[in-house]
C-alpha positions in Angstrom: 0.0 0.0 0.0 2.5 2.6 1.1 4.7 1.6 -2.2 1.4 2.3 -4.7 0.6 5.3 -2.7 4.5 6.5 -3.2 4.0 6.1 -7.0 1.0 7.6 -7.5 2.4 10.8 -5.8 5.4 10.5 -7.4 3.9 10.3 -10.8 1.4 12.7 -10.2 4.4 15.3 -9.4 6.1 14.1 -12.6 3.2 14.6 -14.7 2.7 18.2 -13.0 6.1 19.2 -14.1 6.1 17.8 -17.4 2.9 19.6 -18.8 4.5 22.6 -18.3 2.5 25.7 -19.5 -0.8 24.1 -19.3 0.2 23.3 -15.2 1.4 26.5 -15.2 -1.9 28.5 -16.7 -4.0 26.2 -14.3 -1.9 27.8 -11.7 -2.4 31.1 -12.6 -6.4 31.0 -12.8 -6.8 29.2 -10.0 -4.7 31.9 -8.0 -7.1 34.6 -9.6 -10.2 32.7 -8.2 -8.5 32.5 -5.0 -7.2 36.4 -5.0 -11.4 36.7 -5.4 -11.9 34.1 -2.7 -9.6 36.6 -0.3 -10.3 39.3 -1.5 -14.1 38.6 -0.8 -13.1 38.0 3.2 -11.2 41.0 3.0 -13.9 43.2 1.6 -16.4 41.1 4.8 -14.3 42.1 7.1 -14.2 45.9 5.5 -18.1 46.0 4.9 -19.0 44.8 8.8 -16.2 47.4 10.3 -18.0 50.0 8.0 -21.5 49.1 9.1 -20.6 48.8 12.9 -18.9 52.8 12.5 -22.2 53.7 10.7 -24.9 51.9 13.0 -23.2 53.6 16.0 -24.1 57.2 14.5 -27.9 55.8 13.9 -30.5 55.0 16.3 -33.7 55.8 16.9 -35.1 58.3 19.5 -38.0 58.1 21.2 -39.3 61.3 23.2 -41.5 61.5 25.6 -45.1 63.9 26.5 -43.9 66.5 29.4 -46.1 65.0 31.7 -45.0 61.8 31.9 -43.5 60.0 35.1 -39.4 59.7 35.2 -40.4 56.3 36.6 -42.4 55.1 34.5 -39.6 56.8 31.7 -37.4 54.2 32.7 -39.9 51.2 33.3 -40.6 51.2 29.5 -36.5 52.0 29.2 -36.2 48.6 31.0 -39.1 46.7 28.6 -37.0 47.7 25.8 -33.6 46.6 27.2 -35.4 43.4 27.2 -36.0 42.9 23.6 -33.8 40.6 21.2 -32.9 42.7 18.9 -32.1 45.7 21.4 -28.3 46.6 21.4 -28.7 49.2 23.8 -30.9 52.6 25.4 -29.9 55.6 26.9 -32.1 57.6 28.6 -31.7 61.5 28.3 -33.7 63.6 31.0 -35.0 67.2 29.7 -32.4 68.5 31.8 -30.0 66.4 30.2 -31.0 67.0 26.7 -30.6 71.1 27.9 -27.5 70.7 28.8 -26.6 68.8 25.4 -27.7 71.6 23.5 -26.4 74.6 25.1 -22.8 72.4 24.7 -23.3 71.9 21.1 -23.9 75.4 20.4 -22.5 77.1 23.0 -20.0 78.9 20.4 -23.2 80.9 18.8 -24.1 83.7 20.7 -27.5 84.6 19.7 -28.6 80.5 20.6 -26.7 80.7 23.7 -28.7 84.5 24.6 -32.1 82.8 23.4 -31.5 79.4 26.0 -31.1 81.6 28.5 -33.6 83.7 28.9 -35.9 80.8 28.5 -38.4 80.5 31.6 -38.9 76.9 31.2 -36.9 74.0 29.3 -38.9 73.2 26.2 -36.8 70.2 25.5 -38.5 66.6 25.9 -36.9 63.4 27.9 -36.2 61.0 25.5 -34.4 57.3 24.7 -32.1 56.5 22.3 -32.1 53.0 21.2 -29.7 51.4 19.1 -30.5 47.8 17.4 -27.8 45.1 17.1 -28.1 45.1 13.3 -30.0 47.8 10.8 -32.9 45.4 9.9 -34.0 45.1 13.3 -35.5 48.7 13.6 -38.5 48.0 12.1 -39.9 45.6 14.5 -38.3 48.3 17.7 -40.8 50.8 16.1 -43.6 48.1 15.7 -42.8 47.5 19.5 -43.3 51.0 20.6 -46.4 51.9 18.8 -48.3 49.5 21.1 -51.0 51.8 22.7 -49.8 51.1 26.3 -46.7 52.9 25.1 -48.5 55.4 22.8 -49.9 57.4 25.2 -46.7 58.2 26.8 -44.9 58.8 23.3 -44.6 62.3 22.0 -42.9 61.3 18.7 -40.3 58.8 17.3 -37.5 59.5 15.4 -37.9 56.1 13.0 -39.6 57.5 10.3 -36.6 60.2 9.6 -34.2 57.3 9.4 -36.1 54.9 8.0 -34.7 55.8 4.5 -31.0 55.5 5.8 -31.8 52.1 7.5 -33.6 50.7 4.7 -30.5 51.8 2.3 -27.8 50.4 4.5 -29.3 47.3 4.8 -29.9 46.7 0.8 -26.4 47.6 0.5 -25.2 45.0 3.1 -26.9 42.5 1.3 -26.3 43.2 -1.7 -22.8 43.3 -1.7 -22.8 39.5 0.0 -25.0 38.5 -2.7 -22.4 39.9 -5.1 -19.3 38.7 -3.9 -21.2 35.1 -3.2 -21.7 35.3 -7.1 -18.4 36.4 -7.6 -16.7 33.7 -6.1 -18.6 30.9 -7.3 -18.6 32.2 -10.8 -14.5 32.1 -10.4 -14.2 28.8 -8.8 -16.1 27.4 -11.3 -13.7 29.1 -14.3 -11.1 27.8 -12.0 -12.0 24.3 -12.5 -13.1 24.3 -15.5 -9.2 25.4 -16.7 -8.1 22.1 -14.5 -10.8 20.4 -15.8 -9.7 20.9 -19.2 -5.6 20.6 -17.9 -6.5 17.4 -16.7 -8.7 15.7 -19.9 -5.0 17.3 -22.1 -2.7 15.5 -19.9 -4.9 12.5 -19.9 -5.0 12.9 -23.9 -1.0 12.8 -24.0 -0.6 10.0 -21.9 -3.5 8.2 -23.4 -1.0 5.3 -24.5 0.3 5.2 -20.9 -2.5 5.2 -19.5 -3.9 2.2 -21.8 -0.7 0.3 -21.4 -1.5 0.5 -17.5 -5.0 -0.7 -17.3 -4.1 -3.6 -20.0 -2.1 -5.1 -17.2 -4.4 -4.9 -14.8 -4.3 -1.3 -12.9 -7.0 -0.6 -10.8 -8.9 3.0 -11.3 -7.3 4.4 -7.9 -3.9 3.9 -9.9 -4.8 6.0 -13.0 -7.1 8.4 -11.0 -4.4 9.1 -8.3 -1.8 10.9 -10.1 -4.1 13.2 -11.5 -5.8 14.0 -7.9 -2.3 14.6 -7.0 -1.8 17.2 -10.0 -4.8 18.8 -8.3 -3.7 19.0 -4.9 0.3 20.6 -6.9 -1.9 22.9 -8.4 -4.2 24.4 -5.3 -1.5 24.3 -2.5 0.8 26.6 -4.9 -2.2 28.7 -6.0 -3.3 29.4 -2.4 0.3 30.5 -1.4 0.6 32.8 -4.6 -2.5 34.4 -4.0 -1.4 35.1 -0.5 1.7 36.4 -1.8 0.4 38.6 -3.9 -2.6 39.9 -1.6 0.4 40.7 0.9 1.7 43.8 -0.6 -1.6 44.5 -2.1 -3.2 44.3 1.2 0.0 46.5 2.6 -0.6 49.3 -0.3 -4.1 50.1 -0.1 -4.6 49.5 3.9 -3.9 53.6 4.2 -6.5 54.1 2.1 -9.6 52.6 3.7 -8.8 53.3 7.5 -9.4 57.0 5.9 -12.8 55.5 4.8 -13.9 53.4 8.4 -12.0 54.8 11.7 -10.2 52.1 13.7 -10.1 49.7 10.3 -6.3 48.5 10.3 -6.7 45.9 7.2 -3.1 45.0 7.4 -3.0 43.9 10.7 -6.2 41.7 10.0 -4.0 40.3 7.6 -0.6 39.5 9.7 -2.8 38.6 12.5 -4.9 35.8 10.5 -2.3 35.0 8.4 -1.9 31.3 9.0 -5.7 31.4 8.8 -5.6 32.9 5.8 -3.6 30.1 4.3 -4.9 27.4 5.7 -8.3 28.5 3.8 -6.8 29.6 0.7 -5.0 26.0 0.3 -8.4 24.2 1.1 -10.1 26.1 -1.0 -7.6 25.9 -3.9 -7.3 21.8 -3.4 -11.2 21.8 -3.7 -11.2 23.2 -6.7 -8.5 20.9 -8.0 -9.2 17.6 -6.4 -12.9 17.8 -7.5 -12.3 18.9 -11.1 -9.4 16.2 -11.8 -11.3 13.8 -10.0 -14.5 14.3 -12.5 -12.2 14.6 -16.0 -10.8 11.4 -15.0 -13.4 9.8 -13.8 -15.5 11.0 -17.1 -12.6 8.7 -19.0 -12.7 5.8 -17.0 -16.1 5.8 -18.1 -15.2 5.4 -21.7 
């Protein structure tokens, strides 16, 4: 067993070798469907950073009639807490919300003069609630227009965000739709190229191939040099791609922690880097397993 499974990677290797450009051209599609494959995680992890620094600046704010009870303010503050989809709530007092104001404009004069020489605080208590994803503030705002929360509710804020929810939302999904596509639509160029590798190499060993199975070789014998090719071809694809999404990854890192605060892309990549690999190589021996396995297995057939 061990001496058959020595030949069959040591022809498999051999064969790699001597096909030459059309190993080498498998290669280098297989490493652009994996640069895709990366670059989709990279553009995941780009996306999520992007809508957690944008859902932190929305949220929706409900304010409250001037006659109702702190207490029972925070009782519904509390009901809310308690929902699923609740990320968090913070309660603002009118005095609170005064103080807020005359901070944020406490550079304009004529505001400042006005706030002042008011005789009572006009501004309403209020919560602001933040959801754990965009989606989700729908059914908050379905939750608080439940009469036993109506009557205490001066307005709601949903309906002036509701546009910005809805459009961050399509967009997230959109954009895993499209790199789902994406990616399939390149793994499957990618083995169709080692599909097609595999049925040439078969072709120009056709005579060696016969000469083997007239003297009795089983189908794991023919089949497992070719699965090997496959395996050649995925392990150095993955470790290209990574190679060359290194300096890529280095070079425009700048650029989009100027577009999302905090976002260090780089680091992501040093820090998973072994991760990285690890799922590029399994992904690029899938490819290449599977496809060699089905052209040869299509000839065994005939």
């Amino acid at each position: 067993m061990f001496t058959v499974f020595s030949r069959i990677i040591n022809y498999g290797f051999v064969n790699f070798w001597r096909n030459g450009w059309p190993s080498a051209a498998t290669v280098a599609i297989m490493t652009v469907a994996l640069l895709v494959f990366i670059g989709l995680i990279f553009f995941n992890v780009i996306m999520t950073q992007a809508v957690a620094s944008i859902q932190d600046k929305i949220d929706i704010s409900v304010y409250f009639k001037t006659n109702t009870p702190e207490d029972e303010i925070l009782n519904i503050k509390q009901s809310i807490e308690s929902l699923s989809e609740v990320k968090s709530v913070e309660y603002v007092s009118s005095d609170r919300a005064l103080q807020i104001f005359k901070e944020a404009h406490k550079d304009d004069p004529t505001i400042s003069q006005a706030v002042n020489e008011l005789q009572t605080n006009p501004l309403l208590a209020s919560l602001n609630i933040k959801a754990k994803r965009p989606d989700q503030y729908a059914s908050i705002a379905q939750y608080l227009q439940a009469p036993n929360l109506t009557q205490y509710i001066e307005s709601l804020s949903y309906a002036k965000n509701q546009v910005v929810i809805d459009r961050l939302t399509n967009i997230i999904e959109n954009v895993n739709r499209g790199g789902l596509v994406l990616t399939i639509v390149m793994a499957l160029i990618a083995g169709l190229v080692v599909f097609n590798t595999i049925r040439l190499a078969i072709y120009s060993n056709r005579d060696e191939i016969g000469i083997m199975r007239a003297v009795g070789a089983s189908n794991a014998l023919v089949r497992g040099p070719y699965m090997v090719e496959g395996v050649i071809a995925g392990v150095l694809s993955g470790i290209l791609a990574l190679i060359i999404a290194g300096p890529t990854v280095y070079t425009v890192s700048p650029y989009f922690s100027n577009f999302v605060p905090g976002l260090n892309i780089f680091r992501y990549f040093t820090g998973h880097l072994m991760t990285l690999l690890g799922y590029q190589i399994l992904f690029g021996i899938g490819i290449g397993v599977f496809s060699s396995f089905v052209a040869v297995r299509r000839y065994l057939r005939n």
